[in-house]
Biopython code that builds the backbone (N, CA, C, O; Angstrom):
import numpy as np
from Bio.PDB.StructureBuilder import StructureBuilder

atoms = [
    (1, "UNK", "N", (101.242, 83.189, 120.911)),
    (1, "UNK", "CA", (100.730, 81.917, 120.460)),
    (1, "UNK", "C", (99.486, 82.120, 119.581)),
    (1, "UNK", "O", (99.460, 81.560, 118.485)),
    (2, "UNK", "N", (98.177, 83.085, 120.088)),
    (2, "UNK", "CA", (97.119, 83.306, 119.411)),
    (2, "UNK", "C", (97.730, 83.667, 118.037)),
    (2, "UNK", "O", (97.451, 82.930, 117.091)),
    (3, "UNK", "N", (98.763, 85.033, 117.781)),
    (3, "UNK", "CA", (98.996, 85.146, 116.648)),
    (3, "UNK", "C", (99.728, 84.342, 115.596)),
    (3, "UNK", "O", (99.513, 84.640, 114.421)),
    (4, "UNK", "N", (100.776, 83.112, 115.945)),
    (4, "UNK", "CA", (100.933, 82.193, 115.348)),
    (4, "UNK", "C", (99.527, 81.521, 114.724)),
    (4, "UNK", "O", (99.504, 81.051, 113.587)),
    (5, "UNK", "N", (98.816, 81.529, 115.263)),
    (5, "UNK", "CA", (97.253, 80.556, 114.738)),
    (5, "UNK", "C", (96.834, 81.593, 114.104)),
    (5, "UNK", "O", (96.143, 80.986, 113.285)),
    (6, "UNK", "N", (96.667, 82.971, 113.756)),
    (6, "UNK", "CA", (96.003, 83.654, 113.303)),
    (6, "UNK", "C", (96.954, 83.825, 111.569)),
    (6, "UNK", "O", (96.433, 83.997, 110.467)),
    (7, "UNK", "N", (98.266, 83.713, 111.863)),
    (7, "UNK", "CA", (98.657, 83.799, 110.789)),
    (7, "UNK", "C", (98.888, 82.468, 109.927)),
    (7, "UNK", "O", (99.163, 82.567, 108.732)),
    (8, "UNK", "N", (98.793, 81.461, 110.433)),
    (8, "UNK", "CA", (98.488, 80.167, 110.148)),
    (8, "UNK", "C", (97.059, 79.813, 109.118)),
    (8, "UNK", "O", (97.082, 79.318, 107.992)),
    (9, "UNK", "N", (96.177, 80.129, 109.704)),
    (9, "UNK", "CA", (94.302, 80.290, 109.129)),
    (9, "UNK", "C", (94.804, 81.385, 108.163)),
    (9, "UNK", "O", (94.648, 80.945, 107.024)),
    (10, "UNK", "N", (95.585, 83.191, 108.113)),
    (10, "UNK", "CA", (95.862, 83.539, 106.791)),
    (10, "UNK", "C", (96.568, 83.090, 105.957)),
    (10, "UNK", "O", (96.368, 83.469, 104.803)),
    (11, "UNK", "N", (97.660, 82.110, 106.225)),
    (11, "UNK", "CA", (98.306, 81.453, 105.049)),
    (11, "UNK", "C", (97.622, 80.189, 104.609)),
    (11, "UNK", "O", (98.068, 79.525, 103.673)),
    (12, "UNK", "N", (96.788, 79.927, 105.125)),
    (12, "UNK", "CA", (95.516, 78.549, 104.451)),
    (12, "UNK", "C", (95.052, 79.273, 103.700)),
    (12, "UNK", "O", (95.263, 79.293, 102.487)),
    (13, "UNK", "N", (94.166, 80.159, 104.483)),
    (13, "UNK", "CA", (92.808, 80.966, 103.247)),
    (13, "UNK", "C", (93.795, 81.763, 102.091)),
    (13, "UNK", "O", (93.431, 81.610, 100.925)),
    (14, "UNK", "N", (94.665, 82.362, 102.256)),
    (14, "UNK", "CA", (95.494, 82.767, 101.508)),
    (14, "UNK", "C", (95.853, 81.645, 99.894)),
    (14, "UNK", "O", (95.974, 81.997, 98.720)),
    (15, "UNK", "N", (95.920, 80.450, 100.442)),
    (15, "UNK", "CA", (96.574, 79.130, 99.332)),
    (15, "UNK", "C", (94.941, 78.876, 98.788)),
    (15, "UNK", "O", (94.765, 78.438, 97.650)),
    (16, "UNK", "N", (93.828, 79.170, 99.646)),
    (16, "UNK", "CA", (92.887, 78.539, 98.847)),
    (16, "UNK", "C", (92.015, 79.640, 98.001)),
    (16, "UNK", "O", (91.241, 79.432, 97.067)),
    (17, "UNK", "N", (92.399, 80.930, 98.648)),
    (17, "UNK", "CA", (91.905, 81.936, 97.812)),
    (17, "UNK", "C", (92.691, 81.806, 96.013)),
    (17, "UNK", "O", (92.009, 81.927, 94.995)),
    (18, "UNK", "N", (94.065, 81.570, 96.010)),
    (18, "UNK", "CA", (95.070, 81.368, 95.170)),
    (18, "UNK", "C", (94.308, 80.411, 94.268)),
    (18, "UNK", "O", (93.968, 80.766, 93.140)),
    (19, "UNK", "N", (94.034, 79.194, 94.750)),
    (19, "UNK", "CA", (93.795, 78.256, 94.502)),
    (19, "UNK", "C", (92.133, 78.256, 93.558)),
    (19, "UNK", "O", (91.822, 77.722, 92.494)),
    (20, "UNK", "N", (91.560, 78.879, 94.266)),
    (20, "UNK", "CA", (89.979, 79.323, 92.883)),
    (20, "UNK", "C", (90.267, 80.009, 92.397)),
    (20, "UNK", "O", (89.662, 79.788, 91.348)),
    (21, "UNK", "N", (91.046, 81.224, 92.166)),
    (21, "UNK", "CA", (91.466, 82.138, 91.335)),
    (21, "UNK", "C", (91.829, 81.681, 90.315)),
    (21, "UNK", "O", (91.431, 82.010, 89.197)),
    (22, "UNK", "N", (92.892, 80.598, 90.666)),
    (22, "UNK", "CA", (93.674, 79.935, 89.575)),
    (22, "UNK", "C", (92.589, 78.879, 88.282)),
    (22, "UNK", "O", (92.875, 78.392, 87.188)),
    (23, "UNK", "N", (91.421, 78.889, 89.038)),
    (23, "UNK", "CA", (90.680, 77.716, 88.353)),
    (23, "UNK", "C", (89.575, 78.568, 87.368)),
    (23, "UNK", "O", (88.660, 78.029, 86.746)),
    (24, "UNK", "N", (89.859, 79.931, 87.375)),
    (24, "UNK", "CA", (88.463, 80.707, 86.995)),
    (24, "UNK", "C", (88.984, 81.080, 85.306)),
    (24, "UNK", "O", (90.136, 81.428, 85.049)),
    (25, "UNK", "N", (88.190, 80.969, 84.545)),
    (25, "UNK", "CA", (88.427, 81.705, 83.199)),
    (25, "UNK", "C", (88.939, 83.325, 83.559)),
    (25, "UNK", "O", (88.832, 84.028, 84.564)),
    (26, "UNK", "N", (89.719, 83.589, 81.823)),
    (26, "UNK", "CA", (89.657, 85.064, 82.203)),
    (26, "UNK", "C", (89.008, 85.913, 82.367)),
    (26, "UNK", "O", (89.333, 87.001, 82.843)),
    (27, "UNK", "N", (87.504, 85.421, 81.841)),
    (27, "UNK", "CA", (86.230, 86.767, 81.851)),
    (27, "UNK", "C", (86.033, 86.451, 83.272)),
    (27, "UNK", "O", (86.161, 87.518, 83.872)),
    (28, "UNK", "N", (85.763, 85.420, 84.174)),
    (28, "UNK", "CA", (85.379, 85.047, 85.577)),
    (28, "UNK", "C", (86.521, 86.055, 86.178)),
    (28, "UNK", "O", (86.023, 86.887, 86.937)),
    (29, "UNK", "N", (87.722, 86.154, 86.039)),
    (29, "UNK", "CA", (89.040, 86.807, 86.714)),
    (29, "UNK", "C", (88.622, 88.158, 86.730)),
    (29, "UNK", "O", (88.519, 88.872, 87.727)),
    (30, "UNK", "N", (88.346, 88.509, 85.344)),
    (30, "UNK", "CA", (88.125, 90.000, 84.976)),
    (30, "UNK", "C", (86.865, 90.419, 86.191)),
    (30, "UNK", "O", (87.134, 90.986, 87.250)),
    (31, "UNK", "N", (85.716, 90.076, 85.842)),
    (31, "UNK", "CA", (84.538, 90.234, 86.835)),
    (31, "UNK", "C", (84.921, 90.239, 87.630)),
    (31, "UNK", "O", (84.927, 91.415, 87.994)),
    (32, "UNK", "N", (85.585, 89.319, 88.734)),
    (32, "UNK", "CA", (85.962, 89.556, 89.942)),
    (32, "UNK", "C", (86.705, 90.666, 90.447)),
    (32, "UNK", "O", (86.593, 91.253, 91.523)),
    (33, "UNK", "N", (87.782, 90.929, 89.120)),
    (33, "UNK", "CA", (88.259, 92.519, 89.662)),
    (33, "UNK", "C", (87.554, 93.566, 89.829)),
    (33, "UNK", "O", (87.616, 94.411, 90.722)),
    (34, "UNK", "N", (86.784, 93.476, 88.815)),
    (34, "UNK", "CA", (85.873, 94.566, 88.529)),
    (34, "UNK", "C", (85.134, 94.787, 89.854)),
    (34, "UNK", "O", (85.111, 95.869, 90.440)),
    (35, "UNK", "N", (84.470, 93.549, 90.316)),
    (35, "UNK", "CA", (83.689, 93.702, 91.586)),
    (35, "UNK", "C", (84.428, 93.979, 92.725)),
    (35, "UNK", "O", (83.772, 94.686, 93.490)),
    (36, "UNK", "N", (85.898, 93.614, 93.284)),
    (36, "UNK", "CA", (86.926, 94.073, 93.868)),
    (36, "UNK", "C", (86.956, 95.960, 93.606)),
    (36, "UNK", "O", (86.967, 96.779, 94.525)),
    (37, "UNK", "N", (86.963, 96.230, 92.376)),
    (37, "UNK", "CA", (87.366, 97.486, 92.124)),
    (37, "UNK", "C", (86.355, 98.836, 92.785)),
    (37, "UNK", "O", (86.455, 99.939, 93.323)),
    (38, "UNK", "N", (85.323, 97.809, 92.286)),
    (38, "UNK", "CA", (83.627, 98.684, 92.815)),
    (38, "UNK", "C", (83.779, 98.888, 94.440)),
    (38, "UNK", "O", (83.733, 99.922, 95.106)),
    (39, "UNK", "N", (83.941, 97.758, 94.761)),
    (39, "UNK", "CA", (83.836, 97.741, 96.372)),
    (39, "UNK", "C", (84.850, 98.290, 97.165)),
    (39, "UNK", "O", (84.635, 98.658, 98.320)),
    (40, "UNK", "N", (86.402, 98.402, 96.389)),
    (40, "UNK", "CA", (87.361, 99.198, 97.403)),
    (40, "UNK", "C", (86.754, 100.633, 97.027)),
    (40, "UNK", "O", (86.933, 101.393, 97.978)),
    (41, "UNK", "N", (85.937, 101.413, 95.701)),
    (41, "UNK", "CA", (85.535, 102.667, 95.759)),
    (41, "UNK", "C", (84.472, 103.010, 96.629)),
    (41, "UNK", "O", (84.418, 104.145, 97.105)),
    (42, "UNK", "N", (83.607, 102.135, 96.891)),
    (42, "UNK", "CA", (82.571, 102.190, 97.701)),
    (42, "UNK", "C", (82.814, 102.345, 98.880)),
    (42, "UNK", "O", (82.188, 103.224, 99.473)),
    (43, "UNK", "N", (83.926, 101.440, 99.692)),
    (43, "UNK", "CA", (84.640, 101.716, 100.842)),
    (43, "UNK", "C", (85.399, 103.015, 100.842)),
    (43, "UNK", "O", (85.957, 103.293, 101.903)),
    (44, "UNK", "N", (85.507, 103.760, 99.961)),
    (44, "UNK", "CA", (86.810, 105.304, 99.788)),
    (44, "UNK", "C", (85.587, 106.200, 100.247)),
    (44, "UNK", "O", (85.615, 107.024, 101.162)),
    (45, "UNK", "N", (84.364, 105.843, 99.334)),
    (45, "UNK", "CA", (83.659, 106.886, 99.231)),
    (45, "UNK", "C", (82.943, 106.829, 100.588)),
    (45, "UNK", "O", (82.888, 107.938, 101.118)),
    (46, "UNK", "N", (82.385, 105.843, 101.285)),
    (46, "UNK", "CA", (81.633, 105.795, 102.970)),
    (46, "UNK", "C", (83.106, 106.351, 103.325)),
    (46, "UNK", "O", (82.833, 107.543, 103.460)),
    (47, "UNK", "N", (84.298, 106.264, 103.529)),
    (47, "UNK", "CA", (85.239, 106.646, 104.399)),
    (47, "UNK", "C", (85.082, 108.126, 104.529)),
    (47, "UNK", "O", (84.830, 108.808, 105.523)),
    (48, "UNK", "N", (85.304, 108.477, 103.211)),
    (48, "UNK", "CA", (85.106, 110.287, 103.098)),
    (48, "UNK", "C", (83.776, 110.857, 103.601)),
    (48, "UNK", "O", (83.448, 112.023, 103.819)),
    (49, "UNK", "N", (83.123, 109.740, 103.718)),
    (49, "UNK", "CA", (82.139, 110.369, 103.909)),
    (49, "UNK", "C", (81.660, 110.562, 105.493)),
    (49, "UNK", "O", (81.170, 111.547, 106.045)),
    (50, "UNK", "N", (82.002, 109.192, 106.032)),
    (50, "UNK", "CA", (82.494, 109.491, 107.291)),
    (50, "UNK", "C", (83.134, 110.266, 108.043)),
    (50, "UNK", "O", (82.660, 110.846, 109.020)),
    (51, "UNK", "N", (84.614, 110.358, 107.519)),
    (51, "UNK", "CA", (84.854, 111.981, 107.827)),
    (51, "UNK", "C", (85.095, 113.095, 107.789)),
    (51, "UNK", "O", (86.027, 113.685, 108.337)),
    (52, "UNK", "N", (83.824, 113.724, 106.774)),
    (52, "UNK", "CA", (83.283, 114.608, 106.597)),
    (52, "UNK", "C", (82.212, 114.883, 107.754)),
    (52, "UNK", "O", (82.372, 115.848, 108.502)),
    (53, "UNK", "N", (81.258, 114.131, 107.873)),
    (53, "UNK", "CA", (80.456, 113.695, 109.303)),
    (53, "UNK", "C", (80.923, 113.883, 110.291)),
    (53, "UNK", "O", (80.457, 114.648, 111.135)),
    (54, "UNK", "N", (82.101, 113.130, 110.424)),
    (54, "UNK", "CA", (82.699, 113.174, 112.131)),
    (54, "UNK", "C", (82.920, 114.763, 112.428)),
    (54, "UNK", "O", (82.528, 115.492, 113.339)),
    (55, "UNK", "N", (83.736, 114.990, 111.242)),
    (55, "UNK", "CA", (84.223, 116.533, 111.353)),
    (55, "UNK", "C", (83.181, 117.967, 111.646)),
    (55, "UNK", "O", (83.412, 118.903, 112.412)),
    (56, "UNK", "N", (82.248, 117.801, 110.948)),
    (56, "UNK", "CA", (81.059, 118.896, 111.056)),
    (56, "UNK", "C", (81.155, 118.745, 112.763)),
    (56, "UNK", "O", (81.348, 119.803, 113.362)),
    (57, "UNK", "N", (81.019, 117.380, 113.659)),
    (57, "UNK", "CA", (81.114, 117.253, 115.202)),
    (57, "UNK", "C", (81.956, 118.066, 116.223)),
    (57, "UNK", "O", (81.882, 118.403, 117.405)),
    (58, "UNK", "N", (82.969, 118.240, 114.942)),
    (58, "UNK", "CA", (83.869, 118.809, 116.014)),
    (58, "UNK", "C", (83.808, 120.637, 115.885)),
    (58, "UNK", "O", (83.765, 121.248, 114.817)),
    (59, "UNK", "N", (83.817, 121.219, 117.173)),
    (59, "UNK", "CA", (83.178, 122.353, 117.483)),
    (59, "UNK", "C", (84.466, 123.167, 116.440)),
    (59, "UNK", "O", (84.375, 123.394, 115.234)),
    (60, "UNK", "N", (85.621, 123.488, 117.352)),
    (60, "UNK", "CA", (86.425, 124.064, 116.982)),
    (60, "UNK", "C", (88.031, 123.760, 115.871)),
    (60, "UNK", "O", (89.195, 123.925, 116.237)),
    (61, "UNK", "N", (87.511, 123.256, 114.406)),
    (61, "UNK", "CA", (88.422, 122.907, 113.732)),
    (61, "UNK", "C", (88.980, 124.187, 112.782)),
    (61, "UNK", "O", (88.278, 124.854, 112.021)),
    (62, "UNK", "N", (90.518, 124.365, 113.040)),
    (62, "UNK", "CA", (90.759, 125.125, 112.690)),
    (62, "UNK", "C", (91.316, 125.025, 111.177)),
    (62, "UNK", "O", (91.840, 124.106, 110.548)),
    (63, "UNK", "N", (91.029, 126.174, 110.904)),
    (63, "UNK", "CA", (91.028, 126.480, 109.408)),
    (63, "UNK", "C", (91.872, 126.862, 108.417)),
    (63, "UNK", "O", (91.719, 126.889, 107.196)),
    (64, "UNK", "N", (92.987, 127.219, 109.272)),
    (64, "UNK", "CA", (93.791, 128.680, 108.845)),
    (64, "UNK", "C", (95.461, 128.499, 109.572)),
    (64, "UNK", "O", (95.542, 128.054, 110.716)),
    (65, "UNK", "N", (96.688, 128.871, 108.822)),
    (65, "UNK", "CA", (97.747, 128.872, 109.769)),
    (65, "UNK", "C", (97.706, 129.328, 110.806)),
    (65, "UNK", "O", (98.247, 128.876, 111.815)),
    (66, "UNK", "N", (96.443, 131.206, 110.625)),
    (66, "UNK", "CA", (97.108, 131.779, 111.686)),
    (66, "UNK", "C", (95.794, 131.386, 113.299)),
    (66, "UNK", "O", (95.770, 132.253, 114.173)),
    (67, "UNK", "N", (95.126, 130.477, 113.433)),
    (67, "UNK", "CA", (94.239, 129.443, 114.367)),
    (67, "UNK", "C", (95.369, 129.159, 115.120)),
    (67, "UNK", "O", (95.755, 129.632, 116.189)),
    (68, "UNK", "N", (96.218, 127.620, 113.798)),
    (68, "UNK", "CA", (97.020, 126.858, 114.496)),
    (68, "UNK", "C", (98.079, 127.754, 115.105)),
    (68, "UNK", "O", (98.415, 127.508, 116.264)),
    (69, "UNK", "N", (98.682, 128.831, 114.418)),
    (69, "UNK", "CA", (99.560, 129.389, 115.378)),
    (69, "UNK", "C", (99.051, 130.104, 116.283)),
    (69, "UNK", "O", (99.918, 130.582, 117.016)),
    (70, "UNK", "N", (97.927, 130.408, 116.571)),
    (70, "UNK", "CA", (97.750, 131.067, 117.504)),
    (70, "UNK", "C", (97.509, 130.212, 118.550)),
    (70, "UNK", "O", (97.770, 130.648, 119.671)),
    (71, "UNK", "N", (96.954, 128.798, 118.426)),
    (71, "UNK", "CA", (96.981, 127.578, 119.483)),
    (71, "UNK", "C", (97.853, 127.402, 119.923)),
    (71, "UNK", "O", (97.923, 127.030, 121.094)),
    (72, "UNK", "N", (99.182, 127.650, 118.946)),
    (72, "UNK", "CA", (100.493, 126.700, 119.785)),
    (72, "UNK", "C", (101.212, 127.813, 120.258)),
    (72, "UNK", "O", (102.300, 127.540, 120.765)),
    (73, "UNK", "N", (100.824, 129.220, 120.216)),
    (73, "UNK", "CA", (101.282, 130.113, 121.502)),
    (73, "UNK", "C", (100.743, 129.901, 122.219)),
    (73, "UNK", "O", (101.498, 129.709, 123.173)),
    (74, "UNK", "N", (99.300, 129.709, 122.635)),
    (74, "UNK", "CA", (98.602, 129.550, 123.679)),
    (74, "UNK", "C", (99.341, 128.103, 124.652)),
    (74, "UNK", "O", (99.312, 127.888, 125.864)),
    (75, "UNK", "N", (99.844, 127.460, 123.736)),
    (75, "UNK", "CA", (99.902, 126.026, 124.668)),
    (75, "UNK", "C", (101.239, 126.292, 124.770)),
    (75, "UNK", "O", (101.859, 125.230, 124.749)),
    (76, "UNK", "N", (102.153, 127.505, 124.899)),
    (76, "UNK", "CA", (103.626, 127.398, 125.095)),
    (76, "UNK", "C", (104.521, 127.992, 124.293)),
    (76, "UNK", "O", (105.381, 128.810, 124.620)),
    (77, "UNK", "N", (104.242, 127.461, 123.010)),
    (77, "UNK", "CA", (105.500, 127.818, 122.049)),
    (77, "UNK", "C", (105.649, 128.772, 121.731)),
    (77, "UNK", "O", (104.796, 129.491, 121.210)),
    (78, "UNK", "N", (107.251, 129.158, 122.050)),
    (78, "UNK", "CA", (107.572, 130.869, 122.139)),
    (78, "UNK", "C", (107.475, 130.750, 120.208)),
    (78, "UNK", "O", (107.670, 129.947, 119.296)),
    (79, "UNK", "N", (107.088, 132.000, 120.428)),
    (79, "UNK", "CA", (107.192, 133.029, 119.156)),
    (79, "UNK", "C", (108.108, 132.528, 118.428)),
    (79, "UNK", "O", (107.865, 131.769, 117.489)),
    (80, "UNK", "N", (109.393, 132.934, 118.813)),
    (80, "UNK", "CA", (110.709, 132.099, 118.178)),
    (80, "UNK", "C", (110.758, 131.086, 117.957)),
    (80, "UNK", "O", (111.436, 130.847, 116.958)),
    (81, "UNK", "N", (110.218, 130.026, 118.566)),
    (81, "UNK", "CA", (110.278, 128.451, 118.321)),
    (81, "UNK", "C", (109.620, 128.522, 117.274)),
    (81, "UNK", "O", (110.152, 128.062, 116.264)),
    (82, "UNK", "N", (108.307, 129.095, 117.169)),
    (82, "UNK", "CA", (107.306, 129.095, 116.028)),
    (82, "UNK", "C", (107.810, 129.448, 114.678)),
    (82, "UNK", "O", (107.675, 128.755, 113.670)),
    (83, "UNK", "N", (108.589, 130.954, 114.789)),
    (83, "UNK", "CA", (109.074, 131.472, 113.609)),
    (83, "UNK", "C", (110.154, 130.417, 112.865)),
    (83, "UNK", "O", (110.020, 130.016, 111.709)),
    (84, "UNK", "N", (111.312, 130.033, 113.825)),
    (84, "UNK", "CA", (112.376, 129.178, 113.220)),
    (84, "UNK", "C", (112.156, 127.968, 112.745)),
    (84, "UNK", "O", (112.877, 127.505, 111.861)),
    (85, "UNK", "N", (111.250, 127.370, 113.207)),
    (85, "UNK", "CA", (110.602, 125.679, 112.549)),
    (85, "UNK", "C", (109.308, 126.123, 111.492)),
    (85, "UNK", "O", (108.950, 125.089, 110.930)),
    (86, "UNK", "N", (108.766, 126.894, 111.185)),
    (86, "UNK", "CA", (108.310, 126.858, 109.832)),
    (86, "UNK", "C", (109.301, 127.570, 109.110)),
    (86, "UNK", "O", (109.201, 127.513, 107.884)),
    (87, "UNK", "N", (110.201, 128.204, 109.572)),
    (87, "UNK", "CA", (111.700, 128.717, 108.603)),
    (87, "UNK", "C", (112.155, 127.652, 108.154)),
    (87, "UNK", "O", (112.848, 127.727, 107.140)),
    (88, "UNK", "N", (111.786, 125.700, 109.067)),
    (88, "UNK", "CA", (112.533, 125.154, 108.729)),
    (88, "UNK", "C", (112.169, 123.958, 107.604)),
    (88, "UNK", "O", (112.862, 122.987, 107.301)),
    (89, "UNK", "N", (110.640, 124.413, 107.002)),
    (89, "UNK", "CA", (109.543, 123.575, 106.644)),
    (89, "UNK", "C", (110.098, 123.401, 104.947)),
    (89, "UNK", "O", (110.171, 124.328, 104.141)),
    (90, "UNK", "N", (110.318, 122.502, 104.784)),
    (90, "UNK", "CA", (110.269, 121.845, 102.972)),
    (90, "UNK", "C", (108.853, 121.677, 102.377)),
    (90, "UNK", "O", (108.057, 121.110, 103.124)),
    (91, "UNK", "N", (108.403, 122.058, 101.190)),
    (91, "UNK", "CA", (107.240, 121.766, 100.258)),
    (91, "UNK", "C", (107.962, 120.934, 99.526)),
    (91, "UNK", "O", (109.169, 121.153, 99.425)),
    (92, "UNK", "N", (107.336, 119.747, 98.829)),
    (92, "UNK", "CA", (107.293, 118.939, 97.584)),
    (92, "UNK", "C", (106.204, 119.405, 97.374)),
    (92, "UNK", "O", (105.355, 119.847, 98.147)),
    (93, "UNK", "N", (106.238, 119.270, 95.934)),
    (93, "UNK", "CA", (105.243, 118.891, 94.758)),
    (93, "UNK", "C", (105.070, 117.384, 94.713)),
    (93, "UNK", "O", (105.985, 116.563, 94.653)),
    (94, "UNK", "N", (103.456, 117.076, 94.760)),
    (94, "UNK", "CA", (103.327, 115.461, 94.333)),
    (94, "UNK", "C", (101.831, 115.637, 92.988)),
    (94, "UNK", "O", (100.808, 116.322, 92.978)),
    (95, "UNK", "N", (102.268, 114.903, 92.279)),
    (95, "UNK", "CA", (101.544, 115.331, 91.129)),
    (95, "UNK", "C", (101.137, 113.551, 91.118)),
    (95, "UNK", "O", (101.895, 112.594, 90.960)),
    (96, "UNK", "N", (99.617, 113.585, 91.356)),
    (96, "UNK", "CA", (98.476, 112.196, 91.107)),
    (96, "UNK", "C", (97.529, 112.333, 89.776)),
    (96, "UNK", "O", (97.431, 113.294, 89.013)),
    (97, "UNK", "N", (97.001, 111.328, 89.749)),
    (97, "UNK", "CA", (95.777, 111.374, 88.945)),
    (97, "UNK", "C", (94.870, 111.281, 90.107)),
    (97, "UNK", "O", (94.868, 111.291, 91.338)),
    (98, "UNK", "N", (93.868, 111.157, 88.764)),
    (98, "UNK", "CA", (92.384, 111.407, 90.090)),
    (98, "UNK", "C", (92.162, 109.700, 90.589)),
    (98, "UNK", "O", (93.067, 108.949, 90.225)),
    (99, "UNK", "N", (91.213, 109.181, 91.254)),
    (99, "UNK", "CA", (91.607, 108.557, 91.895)),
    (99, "UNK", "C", (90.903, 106.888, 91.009)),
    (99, "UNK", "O", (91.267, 105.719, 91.139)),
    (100, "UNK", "N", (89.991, 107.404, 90.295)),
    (100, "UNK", "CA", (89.367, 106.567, 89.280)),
    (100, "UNK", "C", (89.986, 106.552, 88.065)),
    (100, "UNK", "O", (89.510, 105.596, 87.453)),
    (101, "UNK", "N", (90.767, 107.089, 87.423)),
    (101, "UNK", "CA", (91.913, 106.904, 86.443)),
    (101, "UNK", "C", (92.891, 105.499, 87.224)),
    (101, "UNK", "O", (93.287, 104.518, 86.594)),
    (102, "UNK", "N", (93.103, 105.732, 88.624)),
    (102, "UNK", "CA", (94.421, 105.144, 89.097)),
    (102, "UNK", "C", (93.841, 103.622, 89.097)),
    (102, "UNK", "O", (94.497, 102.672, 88.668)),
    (103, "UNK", "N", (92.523, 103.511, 89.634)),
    (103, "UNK", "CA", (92.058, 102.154, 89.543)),
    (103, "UNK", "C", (91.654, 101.689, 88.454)),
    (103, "UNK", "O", (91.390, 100.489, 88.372)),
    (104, "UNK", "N", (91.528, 102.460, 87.478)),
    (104, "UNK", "CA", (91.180, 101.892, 86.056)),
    (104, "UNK", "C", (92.422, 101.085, 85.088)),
    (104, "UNK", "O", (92.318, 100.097, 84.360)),
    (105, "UNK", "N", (93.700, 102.008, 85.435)),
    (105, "UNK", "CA", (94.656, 101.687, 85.149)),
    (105, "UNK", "C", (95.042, 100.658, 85.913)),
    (105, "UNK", "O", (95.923, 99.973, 85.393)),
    (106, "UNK", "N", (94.600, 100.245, 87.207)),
    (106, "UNK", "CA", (95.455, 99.370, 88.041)),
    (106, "UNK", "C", (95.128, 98.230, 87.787)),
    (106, "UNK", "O", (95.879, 97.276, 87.986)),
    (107, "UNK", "N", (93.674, 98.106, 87.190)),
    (107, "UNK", "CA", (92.970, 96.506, 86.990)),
    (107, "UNK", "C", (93.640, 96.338, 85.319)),
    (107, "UNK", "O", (94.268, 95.333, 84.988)),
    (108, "UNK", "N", (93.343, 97.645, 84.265)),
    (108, "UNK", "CA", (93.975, 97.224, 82.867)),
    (108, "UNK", "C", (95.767, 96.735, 83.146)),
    (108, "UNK", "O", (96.419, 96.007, 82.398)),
    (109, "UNK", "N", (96.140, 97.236, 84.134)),
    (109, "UNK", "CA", (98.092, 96.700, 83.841)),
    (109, "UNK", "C", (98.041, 95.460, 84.861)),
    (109, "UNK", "O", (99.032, 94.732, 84.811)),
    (110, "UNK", "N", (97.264, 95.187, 85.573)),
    (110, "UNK", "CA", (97.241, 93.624, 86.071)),
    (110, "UNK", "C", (96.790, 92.599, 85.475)),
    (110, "UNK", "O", (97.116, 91.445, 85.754)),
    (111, "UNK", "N", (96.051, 92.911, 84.656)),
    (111, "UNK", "CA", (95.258, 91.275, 84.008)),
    (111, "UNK", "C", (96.101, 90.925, 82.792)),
    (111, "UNK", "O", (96.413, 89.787, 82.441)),
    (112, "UNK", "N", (96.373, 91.888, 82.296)),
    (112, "UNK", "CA", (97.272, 91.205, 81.100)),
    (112, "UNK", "C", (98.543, 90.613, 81.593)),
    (112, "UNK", "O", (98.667, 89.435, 81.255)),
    (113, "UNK", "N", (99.473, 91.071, 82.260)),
    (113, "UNK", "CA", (100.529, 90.663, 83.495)),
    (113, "UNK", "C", (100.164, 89.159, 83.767)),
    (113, "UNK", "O", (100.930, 88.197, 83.717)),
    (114, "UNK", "N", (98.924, 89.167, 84.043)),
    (114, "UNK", "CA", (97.930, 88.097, 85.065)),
    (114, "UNK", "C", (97.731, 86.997, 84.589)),
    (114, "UNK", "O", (97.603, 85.937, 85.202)),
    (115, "UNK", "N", (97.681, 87.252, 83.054)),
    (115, "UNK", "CA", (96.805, 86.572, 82.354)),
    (115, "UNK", "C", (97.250, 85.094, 82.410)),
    (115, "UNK", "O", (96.347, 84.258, 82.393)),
    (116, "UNK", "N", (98.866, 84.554, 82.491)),
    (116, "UNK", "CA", (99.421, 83.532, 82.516)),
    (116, "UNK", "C", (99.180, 82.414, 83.113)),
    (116, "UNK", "O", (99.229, 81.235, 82.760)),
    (117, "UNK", "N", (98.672, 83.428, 84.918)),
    (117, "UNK", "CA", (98.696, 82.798, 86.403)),
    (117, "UNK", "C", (97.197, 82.320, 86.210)),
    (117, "UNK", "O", (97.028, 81.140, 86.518)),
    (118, "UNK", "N", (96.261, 82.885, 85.836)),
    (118, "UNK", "CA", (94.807, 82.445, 85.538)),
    (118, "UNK", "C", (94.505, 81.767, 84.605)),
    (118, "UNK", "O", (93.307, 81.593, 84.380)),
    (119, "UNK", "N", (95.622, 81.097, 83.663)),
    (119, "UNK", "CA", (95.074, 80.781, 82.504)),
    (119, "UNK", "C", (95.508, 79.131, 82.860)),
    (119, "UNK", "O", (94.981, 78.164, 82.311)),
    (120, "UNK", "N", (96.391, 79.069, 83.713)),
    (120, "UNK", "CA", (97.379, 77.677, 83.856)),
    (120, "UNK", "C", (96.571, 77.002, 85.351)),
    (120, "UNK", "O", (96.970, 75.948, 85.846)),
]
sb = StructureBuilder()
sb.init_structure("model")
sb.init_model(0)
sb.init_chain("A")
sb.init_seg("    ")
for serial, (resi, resn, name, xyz) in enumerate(atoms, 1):
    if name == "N":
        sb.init_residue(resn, " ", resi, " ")
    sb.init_atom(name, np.array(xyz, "f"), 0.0, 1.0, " ", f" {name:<3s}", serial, name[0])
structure = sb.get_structure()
């Protein structure tokens, strides 16, 4: 029941967020992304940075395959289990940009897209 009401109050604020968006010029639209854009990097960058922090905490983080394999003999896993399941391991390649290219691009291919919904 609580979550019926909770998703109720997000589909209001949801129509009225819609709803000033829709009323703002395009330079007002633009700014707002921009300030959107700043603040999800600002949130990336405290995250990393967080755990980077947390991590220095922890005593024993291992570094290296041969740590982790040497942990997961310790906790059981025969030799063989070990050898045949990284026998059984796939690599991809994933090829990104960096991570400020991706948001630069993400606000330039939305507003023009956009431009219709903000203008009407």
């Amino acid at each position: 029941m609580r979550l019926a009401g909770m998703e109720d109050t997000a589909e209001l604020l949801e129509k009225k967020l819609a709803s000033e968006i829709l009323k703002m010029s395009l330079e007002e639209a633009l700014t707002l992304a921009r300030a959107f854009s700043h603040y999800l990097n600002l949130m990336g960058i405290a995250k990393a940075h967080h755990r980077v922090r947390r991590q220095k905490n922890v005593a024993s983080l291992s570094k290296s395959c041969d740590d982790i394999f040497n942990q997961l003999l310790q906790r059981g896993v025969s030799p063989d289990q070990l050898y045949d399941t990284i026998c059984k391991q796939e690599v991809e390649i994933v090829l990104t940009a960096h991570p400020s290219v991706l948001s630069c691009f993400n606000v330039h291919s939305f507003l023009p897209s956009s431009k219709h919904c903000i203008m009407t």
